[in-house]
N, C-alpha and C positions, 0 to 999 in steps of 0.2 A: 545627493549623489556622492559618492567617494571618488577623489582624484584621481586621474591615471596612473598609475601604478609606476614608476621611474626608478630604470634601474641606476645601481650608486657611479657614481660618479669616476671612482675609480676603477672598478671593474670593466663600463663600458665609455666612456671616455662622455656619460651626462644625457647617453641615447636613450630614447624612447624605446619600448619593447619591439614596436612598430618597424621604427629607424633602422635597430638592430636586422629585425630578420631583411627590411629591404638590403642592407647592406652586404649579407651573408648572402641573397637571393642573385645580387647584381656579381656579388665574388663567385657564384658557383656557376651564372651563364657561361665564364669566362675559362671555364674549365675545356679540355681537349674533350673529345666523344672517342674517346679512346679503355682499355682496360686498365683497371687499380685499385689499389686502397684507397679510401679516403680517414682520414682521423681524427674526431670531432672533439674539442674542449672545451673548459667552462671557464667562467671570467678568471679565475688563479690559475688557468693554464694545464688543471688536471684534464687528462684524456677520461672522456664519460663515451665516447660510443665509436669500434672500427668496422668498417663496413668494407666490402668492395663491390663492383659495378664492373659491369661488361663495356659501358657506356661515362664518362665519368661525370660529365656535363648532365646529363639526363638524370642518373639517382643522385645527386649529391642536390641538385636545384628542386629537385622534389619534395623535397625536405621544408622547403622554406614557400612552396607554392599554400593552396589551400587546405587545409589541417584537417578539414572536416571528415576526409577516409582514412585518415592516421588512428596508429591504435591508441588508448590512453598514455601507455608508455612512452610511444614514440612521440605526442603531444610532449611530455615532461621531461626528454631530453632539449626535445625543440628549444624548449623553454628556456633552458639553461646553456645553448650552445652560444657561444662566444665565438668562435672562431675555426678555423679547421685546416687541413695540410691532407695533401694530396701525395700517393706517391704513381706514376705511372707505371704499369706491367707490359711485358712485351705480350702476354696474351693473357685470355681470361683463366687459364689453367695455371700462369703462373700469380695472377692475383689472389687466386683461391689458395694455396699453400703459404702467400705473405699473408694472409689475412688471417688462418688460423694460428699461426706463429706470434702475429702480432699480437691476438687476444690473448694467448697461453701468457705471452710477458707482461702486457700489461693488466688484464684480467680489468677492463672497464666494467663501469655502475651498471650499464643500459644494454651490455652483449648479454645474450646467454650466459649464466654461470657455472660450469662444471668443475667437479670436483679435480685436486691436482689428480693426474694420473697415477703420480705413485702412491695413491692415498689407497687403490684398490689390490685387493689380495691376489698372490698368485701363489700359486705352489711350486718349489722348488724344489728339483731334481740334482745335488750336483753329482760331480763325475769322483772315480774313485772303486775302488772291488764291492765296497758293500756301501752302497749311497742310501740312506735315510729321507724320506719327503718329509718336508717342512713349507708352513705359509710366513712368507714374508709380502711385506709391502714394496721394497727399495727395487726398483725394478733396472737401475740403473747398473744390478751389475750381472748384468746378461753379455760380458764378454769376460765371466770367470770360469768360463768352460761349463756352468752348467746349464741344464731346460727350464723353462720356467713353460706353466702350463696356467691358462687364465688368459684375462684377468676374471675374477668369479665375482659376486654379485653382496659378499659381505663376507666379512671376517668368520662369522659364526659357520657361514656355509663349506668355506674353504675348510676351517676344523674338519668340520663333518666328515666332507670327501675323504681326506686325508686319514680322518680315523676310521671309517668303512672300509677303504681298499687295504690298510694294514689288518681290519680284523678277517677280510674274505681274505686274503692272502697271505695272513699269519709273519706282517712282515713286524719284526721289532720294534718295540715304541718306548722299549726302557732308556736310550738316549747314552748307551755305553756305545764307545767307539771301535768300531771292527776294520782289520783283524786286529790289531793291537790288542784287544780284551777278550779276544777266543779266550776260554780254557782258565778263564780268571774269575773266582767267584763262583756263587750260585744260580741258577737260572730263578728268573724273577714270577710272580705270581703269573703272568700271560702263559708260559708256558707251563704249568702244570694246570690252567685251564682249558687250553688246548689251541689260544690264541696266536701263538708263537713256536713258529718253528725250531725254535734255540738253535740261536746260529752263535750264542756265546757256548755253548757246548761242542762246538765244530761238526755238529751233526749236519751239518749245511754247508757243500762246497760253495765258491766262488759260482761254479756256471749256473746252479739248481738258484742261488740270491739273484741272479742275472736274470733270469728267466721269470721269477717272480715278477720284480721290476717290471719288466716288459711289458708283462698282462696288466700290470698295474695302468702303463702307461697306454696301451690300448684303450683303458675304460677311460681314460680321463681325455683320449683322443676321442671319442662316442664309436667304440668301434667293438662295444659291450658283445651286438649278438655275434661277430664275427670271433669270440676269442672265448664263446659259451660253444659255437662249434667246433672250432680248433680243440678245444679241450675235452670234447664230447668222443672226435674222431679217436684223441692220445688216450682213453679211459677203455673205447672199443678195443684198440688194437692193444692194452696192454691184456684186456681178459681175454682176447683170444690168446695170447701168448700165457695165460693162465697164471698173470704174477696180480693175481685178484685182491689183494692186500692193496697194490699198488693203483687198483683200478677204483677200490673202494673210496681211495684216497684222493683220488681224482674226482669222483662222484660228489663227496661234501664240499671238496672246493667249489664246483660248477653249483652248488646249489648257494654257497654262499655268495658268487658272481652274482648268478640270478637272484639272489635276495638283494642285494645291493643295487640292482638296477632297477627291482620293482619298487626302490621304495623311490624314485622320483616319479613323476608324473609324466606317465606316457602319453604323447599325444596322436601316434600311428606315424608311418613312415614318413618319407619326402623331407625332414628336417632333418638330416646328417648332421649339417653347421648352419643354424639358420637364427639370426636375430628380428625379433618380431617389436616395431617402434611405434608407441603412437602417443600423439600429440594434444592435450586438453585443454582447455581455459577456462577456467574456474571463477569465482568469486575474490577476487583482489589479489589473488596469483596463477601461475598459469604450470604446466608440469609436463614432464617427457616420462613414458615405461618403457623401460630395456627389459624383455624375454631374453632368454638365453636357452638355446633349444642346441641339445647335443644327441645324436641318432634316435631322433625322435623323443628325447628326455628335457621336461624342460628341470634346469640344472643352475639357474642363479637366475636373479633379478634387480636394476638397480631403475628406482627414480630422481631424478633432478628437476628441482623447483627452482622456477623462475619469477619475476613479479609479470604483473599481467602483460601477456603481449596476443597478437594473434597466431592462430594456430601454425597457419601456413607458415608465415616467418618464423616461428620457435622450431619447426618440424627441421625446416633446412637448415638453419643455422646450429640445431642440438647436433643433425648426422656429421654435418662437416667438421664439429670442433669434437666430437667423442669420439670418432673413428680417425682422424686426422693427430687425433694424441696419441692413442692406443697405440700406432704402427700396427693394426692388425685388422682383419674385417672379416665376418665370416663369407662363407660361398653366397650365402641368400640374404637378404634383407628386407622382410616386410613392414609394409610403413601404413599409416592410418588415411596419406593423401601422399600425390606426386611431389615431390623435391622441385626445385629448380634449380639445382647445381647437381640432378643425377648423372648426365653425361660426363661432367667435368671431378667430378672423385668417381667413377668407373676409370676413369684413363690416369689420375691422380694412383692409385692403388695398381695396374695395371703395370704403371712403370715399373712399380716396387715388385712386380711381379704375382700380383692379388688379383682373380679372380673375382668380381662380385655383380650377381643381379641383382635389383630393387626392382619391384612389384608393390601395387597398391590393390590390393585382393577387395571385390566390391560383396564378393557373395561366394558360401561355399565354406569348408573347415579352415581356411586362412584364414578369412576375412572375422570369422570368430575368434581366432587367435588374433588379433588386430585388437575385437572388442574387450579381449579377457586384457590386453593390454593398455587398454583405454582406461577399464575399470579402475587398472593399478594405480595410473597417475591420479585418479580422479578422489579417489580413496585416499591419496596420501595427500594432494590440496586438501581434501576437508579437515582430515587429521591435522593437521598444521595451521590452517588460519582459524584465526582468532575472533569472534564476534566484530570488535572491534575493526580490526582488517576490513571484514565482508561491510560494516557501515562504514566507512569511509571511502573505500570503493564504490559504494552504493551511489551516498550524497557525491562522490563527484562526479559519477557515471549522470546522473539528476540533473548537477551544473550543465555538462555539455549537454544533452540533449534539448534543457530550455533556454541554454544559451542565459546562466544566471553568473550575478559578479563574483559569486564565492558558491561553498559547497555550502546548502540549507542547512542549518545545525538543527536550527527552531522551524517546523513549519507547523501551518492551522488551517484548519480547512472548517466551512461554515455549511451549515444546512438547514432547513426550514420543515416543521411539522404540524400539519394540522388537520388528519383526519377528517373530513367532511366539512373544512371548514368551520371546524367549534374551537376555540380557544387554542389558536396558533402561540408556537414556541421556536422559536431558534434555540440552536448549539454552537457553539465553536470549542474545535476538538484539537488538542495539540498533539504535536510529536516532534521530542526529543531525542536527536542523536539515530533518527529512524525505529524509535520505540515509544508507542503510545505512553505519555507524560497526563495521569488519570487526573491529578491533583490540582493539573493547571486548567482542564477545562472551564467554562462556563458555558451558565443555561440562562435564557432569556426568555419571559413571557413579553406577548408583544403589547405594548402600551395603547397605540393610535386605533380607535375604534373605526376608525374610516379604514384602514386598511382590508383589503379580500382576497390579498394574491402574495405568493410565496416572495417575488422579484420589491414590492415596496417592504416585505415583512423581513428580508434579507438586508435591504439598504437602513432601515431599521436597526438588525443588531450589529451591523458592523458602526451603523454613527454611537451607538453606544459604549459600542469594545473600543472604541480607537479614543471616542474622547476620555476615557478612562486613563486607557493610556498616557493621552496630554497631561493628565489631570495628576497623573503619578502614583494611581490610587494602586491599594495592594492588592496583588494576585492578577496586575493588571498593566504592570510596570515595562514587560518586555516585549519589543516588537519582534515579529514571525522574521525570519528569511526569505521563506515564501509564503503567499495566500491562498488557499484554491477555496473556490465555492462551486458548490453544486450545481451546474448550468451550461448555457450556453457560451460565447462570446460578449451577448448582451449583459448577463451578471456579469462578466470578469469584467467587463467598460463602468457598471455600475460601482463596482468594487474601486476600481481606480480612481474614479471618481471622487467619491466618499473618501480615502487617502489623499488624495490631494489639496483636498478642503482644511482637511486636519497640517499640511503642506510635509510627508511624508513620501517617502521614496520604498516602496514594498510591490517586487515580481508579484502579478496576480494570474490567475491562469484559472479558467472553467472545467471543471469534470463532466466530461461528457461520457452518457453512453449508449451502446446498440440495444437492437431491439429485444433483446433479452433482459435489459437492464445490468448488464455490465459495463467495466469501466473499456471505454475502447481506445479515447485519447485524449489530449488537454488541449486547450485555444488561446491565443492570447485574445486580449478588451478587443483585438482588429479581426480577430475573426481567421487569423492561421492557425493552422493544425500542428500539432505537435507528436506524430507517433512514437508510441513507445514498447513497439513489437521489436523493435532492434536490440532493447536491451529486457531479456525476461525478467531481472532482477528490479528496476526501476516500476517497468509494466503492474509488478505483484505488489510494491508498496504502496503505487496512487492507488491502484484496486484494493488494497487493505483498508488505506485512508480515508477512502469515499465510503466502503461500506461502516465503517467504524462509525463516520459521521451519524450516516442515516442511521446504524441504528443506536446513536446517543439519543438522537432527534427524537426518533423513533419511544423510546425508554422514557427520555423525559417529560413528553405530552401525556403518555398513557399514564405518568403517575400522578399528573396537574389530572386529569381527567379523574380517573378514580378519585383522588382528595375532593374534584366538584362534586363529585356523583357522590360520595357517602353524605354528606351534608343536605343534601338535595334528595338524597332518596326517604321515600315512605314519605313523602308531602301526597296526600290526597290531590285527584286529579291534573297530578304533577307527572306525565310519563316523559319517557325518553327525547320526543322530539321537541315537547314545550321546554325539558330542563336545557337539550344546546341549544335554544332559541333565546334561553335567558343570560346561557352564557356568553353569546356570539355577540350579545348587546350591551350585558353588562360586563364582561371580559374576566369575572373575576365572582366568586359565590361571598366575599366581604362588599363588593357591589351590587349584588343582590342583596343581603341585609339590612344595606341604609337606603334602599328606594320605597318611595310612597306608593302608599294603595294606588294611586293614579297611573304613577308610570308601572306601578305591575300589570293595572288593569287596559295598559295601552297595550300590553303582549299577549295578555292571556285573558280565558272565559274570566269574571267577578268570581265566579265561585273560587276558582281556582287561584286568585290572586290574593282571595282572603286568607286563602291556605296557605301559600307563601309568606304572606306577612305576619300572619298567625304565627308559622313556626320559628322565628324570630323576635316577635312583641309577643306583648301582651295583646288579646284580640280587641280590637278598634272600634267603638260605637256605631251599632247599626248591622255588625255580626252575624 
């Protein structure tokens, strides 16, 4: 067995991992039941995880109580917490605003990670007679007089906007400076395509660029169909006043709005400003999708990847750190499940003067918008991890559930084949890193003639694999992580058994299954169950494992069989049930070869024992 694990000396002053959490358990009793931060660090005193609590005594001791409903993540700060500092809030609304401030500063290992805020685009508007939109990042300087409009969903999207509402609006994108450059130069290729109104020619007062502007910024407010009817009305009432040139010219602009607005994805009404969020957990990381839904368009999208955690806690903790930086929230916000700090950023936002409902839509055209956002994060977890990743998540999803001292690198699982009883064969099937390892198996025919049941044919090939092992022989040198055999309880006791003989320390565990013949769960040597419907990813490896087994098992009898059977066939009065009657006794068709006429004729009719012997000798006097 491997010693307990102690951590250094200096880091926790020579404590046990044990010692530790009692110590942290008994510091966090002692806590007020009161609102705050609390802010967790690791033996160097770096902050790894800030939290706050309605209660502070109650989540902070939670931590250090029993682990077994923690998520992996939360287990692997556990692990590393050292110590912690508490700050008190006069109430939970204001712990909620220290708590997202706290993470923006320190940006701990174990919070949520979002991107800085000013890392996303926003379009900028500044002030001035003839203002140019441009995407900047820097959002910090939204008190130089100008609007910024966002934040939008990537850099490439905000372009886009920015170059669609200049081409439906014909606003200049040559980047000369007006007025200043009225009347200087030539007009540039936009305008002799028809993209540009040349307003470097002055053919473009001051109010006519205003008023561009405007509609520009309606669309990018989602207020698209309301500013295709405004313009619809100024197009009617110019042809009635019959300045039809000027109506004509209304008309291609309304169709290039409306082109510009059919090219996002309409989803029907009721989304004016609505962000649609939802929450995944993947394969060794876990992911939040941001929709971005503007009168009914949706109009940018961002995902943030997180390492595994649970849903419900990524869900709350993404709304309050990405809406809590932004300064801004739309009217609606649909989410994939309930929050538990929805009350508390309603009245958070509220103060600022923000409007916002949350909704968790179970059924109906939201709740599809929910799933189309589900997909996003789910799509970009896979994109992103790594094989690698997904096995070592695996193996230590594997650790916790059988409660093993590390993550399995090496496991082997063992299985027994014998068809009716005629010449039984064990396997042991390995896997490496969570990938069938072909090279390391081995195949075993069973030696002991006395044996007629899978459970002695089993304790069998394991005294054999293991004293090999002792023995140091090649292809035979490394011991498993873990053990699984094909069985009950009673194999995985017999399994242990045999290891302990050899005086080895190897987790053994039984594949058990339903009446279907699948894998349903594992047992230890005592006879508890081990489910493994909690985690689908572990569930689908033993169930890969076990079938792999059997059909090794499976593959290498039928080929010991057929090698019997061609040797054996076309013997006169030799059929199919005398040939495994000859096998089952003599184990082996080279043990048929060297037996005497006697003992052939102790199994079979004379005639047919001379035929046997015949076909190996020469025929025997008496013939």
């Amino acid at each position: 067995m491997k010693p307990e694990n102690k951590e250094s000396a200096a880091g926790s002053g020579g404590l046990s991992a044990i010692d530790r959490i009692e110590r942290l358990k008994t510091k966090a009793l002692s806590l007020p039941a009161e609102p705050g931060v609390y802010i967790i660090s690791d033996k160097k005193g770096k902050i790894i995880y800030i939290g706050k609590a309605k209660r502070l005594k109650n989540r902070v001791s939670s931590y250090f109580q029993d682990s077994a409903g923690h998520s992996a993540k939360t287990r692997r700060m556990v692990g590393r917490a050292q110590d912690f500092d508490t700050i008190v809030a006069a109430s939970e609304f204001e712990a909620l605003v220290l708590e997202c401030s706290l993470i923006r500063h320190h940006r701990p290992q174990y919070n949520v990670k979002l991107k800085d805020g000013s890392g996303y685009p926003f379009i900028k508007l500044p002030s001035g007679p003839y203002p140019s939109l441009s995407v900047v990042r820097d959002t910090k300087l939204v008190k130089d007089g100008s609007r910024y409009f966002g934040p939008y969903g990537g850099w490439g999207l905000s372009k886009m906007v920015v170059d669609s509402l200049c081409a439906a609006l014909k606003l200049p994108t040559c980047g000369k400076h007006f007025p200043k450059e009225i009347g200087k130069g030539r007009p540039c290729l936009q305008y002799h395509m028809g993209r540009c109104v040349g307003v470097c020619l002055g053919e473009v007062g001051e109010d006519e660029f205003r008023e561009r502007i405007r509609r520009g910024v309606m669309m990018m407010e989602g207020k698209g169909a309301g500013l295709v009817e405004e313009m619809e009305r100024e197009m009617e009432a110019r042809a009635e006043s019959l300045q039809f040139e000027a109506a004509a010219q209304i008309r291609d602009e309304i169709r290039s709005v409306t082109a510009l607005a059919n090219r996002q994805i309409v989803v029907g009404g009721g989304m004016a400003d609505t962000d649609v969020v939802a929450a995944v957990t993947g394969e060794a990381r876990s992911g939040v999708a941001v929709l971005h839904f503007l009168d009914g368009s949706l109009v940018g999208r961002d995902v943030e990847l997180s390492e595994d955690a649970d849903e419900g806690e990524l869900l709350s903790s993404f709304v309050s750190q990405y809406y809590m930086a932004r300064g801004r929230i739309p009217r609606s916000v649909l989410l994939s499940a309930p929050i538990e700090d929805e009350a508390l950023l309603k009245d958070v936002f509220l103060s600022k003067g923000m409007k916002v409902e949350f909704a968790a839509p179970k059924r109906g055209p939201k709740a599809e918008l929910v799933k189309m956002a589900a997909r996003n994060a789910a799509e970009e977890i896979e994109r992103v991890t790594t094989r690698e990743e997904k096995t070592r998540f695996l193996l230590s999803e594997l650790k916790r559930l059988l409660d093993l001292p590390e993550p399995p690198a090496r496991i082997e699982a063992v299985d027994i084949s014998n068809l009716g009883d005629s010449g039984r064969v064990g396997v042991v099937v390995c896997y490496k890193d969570g990938k069938p390892l072909k090279k390391a198996y081995r195949h075993f025919i069973i030696k002991d003639a006395g044996i007629h049941d899978d459970y002695h044919s089993m304790e069998e090939v394991l005294t054999r694999r293991f004293a090999r092992l002792i023995k140091g022989d090649a292809g035979f040198g490394e011991a498993p992580g873990l053990l699984l055999v094909d069985g009950g309880s009673a194999h995985a006791a017999m399994a242990e058994r045999v290891l302990a003989g050899f005086d080895l320390t190897v987790p053994v565990f039984g594949m058990v299954k339903d009446e279907k013949h699948r894998t349903r769960a594992v047992v230890t040597p005592g006879g508890a169950e081990a489910g493994l419907t909690g985690s689908p990813g572990v569930f689908a490896l033993i169930g890969q494992i076990q079938e792999e087994t059997h059909r090794s098992a499976l593959a290498f009898h039928q080929k010991q069989r057929s090698k019997f059977g061609s040797e054996l066939d076309g013997i006169a009065g030799l059929g199919e049930a005398r040939r495994d009657k000859l096998l089952r006794h003599f184990k082996s068709v080279k043990a048929v070869a060297a037996a005497t006429p006697e003992e052939l004729e102790a199994l079979l009719p004379k005639n047919a024992a001379v035929a046997v012997y015949n076909h190996f000798h020469s025929p025997f006097e008496g013939a």
